[in-house]
C-alpha positions as CSV (number, residue, x, y, z in Angstrom):
1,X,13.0,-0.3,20.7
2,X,10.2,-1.0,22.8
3,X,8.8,-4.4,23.7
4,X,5.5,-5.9,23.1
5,X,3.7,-8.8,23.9
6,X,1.4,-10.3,21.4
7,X,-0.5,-13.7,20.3
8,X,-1.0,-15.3,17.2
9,X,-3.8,-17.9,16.0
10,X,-2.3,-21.1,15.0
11,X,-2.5,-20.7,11.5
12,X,-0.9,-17.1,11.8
13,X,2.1,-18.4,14.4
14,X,2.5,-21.5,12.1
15,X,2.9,-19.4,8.9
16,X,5.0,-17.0,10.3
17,X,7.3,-19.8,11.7
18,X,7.3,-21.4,7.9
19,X,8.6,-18.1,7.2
20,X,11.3,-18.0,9.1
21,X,12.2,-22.0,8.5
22,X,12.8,-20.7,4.5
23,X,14.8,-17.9,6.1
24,X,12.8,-15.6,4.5
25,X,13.4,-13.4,8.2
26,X,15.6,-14.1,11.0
27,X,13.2,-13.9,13.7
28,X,9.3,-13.1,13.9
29,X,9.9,-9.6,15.1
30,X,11.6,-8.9,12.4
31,X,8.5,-10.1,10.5
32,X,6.2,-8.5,11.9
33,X,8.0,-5.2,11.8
34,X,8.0,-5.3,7.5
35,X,4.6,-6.6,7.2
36,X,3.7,-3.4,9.5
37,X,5.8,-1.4,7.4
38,X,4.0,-2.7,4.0
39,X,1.0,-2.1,5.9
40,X,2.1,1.4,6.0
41,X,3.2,2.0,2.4
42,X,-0.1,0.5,1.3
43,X,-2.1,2.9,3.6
44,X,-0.1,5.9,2.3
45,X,-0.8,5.1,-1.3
46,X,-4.6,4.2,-0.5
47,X,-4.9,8.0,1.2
48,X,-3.0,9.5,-1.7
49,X,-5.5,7.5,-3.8
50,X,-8.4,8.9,-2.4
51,X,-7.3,12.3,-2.1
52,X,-6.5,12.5,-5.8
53,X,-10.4,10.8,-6.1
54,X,-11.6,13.5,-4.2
55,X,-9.9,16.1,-5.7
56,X,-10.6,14.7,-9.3
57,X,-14.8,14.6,-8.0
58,X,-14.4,17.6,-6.5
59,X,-13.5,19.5,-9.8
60,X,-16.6,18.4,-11.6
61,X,-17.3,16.5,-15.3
62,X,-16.0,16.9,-18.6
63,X,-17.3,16.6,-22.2
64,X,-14.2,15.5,-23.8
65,X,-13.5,12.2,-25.5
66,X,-11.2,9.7,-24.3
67,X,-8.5,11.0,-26.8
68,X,-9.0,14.3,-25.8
69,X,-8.3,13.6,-22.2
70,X,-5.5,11.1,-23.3
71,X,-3.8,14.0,-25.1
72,X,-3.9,16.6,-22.5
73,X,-2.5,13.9,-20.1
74,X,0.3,13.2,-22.6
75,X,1.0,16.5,-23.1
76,X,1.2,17.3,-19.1
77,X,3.4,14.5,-18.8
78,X,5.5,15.8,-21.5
79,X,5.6,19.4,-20.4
């Protein structure tokens, strides 16, 4: 794995000390690894996010009600 150098602010470093005092992680690396990781997940659902936005723009309006929409959802879901 490679190394990296990197500083924190003093409200980051102390946090992500107080972190590792409740043994929440075992090290800081360790830390930093999962909160890039989340970082990732939460990227990943944002892009799927906005390419089902696009997508659902992209295909125009409707005139249906609420229930109308509701019920072809249900019935999607439901096969």
């Amino acid at each position: 794995m490679p190394r990296q150098s990197i500083s924190f602010s003093k409200p980051n470093d102390e946090w992500l000390k107080a972190q590792i005092d409740k043994e929440e992680y075992s090290s800081k690396s360790e830390l930093v690894n999962d909160l890039i990781r989340q970082a990732r997940k939460q990227q990943a659902q944002v892009d799927w996010i906005r390419l089902k936005l696009e997508k659902s723009e992209q295909s125009g309006f409707t005139n249906d009600t609420k229930e109308q929409i509701l019920n072809q959802s249900k019935s999607m879901l439901h096969g």
